[in-house]
C-alpha positions as CSV (number, residue, x, y, z in Angstrom):
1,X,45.0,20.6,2.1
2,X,43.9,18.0,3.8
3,X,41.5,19.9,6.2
4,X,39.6,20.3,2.4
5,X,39.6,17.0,1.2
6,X,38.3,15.6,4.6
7,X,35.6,19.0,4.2
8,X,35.0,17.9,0.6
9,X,34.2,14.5,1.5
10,X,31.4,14.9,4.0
11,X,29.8,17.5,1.9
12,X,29.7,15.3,-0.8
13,X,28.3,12.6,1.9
14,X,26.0,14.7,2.8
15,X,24.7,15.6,-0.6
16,X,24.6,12.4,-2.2
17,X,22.4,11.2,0.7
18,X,18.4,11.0,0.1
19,X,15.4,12.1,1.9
20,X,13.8,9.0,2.9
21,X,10.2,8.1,0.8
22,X,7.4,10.2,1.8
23,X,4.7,8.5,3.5
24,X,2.2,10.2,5.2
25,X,-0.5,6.7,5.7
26,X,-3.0,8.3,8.6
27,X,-4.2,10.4,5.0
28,X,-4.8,7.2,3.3
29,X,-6.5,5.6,6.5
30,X,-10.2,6.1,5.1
31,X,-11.4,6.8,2.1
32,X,-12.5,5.9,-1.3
33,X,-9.8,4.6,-3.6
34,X,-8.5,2.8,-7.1
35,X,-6.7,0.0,-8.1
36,X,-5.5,-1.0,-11.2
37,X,-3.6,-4.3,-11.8
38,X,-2.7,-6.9,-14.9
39,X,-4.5,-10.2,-14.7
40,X,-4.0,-12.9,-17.6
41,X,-3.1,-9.8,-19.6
42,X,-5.9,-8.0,-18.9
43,X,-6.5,-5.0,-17.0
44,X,-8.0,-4.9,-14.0
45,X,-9.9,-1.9,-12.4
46,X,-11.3,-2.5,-8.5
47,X,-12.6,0.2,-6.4
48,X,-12.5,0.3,-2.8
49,X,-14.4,2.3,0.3
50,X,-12.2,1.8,3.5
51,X,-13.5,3.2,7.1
52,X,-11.5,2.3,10.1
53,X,-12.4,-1.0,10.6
54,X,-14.1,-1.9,7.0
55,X,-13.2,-2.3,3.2
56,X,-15.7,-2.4,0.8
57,X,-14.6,-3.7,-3.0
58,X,-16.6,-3.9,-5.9
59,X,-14.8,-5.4,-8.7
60,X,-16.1,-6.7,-12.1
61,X,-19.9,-5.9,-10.5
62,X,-19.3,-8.1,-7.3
63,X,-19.1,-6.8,-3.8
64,X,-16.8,-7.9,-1.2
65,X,-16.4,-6.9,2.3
66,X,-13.7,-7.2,4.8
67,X,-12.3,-6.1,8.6
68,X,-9.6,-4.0,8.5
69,X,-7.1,-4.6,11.5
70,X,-4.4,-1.5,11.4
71,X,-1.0,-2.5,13.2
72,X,0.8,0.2,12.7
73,X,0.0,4.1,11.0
74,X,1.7,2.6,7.6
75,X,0.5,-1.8,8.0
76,X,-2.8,-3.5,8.5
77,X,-4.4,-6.4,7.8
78,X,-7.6,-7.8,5.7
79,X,-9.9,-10.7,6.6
80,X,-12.7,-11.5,4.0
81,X,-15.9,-11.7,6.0
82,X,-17.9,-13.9,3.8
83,X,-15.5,-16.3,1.7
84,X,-16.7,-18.3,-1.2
85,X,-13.8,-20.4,-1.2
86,X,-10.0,-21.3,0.6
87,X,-8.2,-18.8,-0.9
88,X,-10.6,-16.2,0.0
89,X,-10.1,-17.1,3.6
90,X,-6.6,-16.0,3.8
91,X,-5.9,-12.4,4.8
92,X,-4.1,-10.1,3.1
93,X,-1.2,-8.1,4.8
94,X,-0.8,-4.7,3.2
95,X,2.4,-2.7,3.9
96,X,2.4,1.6,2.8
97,X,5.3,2.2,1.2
98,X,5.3,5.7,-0.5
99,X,2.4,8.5,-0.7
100,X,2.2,11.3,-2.8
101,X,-1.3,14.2,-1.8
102,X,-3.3,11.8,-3.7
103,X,-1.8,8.1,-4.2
104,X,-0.1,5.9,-2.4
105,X,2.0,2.5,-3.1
106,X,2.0,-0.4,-1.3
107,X,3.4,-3.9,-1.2
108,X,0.8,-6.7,-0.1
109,X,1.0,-11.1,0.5
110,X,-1.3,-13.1,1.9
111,X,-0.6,-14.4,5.2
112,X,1.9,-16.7,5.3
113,X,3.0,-16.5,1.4
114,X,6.7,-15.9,0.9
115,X,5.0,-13.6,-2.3
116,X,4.5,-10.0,-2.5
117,X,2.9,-8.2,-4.7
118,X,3.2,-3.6,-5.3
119,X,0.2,-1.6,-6.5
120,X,-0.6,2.1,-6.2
121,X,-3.7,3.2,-4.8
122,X,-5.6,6.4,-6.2
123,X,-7.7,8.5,-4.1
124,X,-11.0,9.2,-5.5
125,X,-12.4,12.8,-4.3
């Protein structure tokens, strides 16, 4: 009797356990992609083109580009290469969290804010 409890248990363990998130980031490593997000209320649609070393946004008819510096497969980094002001100077850690076969969600701060922020990225074909 015992024997099946102890069996019981672990199967149980076993089954209750879950397959960690998906994430598959060398497909989301180039591309062209879409954002949406909420600002004052409103939302917000950017686009983005992202080679391995460049990100191009256009968002509300303006163009912005920046480096891209990958530290890891699923982590990289973005540095604005023409700011207009301080906040613009600050890069932008962005962290993979999740992917599906076309989208993929992320978490993202600037460097050295205690704040972070999720969003989903689209894949555009």
């Amino acid at each position: 009797m015992a024997k099946q409890i102890l069996l019981g248990a672990i199967l149980g363990l076993l089954v209750s356990c879950k397959q960690p998130p998906k994430r598959n980031c060398t497909d989301f490593k180039t591309g062209e992609f879409s954002f949406t997000t909420i600002v004052d209320g409103e939302e917000k649609k950017t686009t983005f083109h992202r080679t391995l070393d460049t990100e191009v946004d256009y968002f509300e008819g303006k163009r912005d580009t920046s480096s891209v510096r990958w530290i890891n497969d699923c982590e990289y980094v973005l540095k604005n290469k023409n700011p207009k002001n301080k906040s613009e100077e600050k890069s932008i850690h962005i962290k993979i969290l999740t992917t599906t076969d076309s989208s993929y969600t992320f978490e993202y701060s600037a460097i050295g804010d205690k704040r972070k922020f999720k969003g989903t990225a689209h894949k555009i074909d």
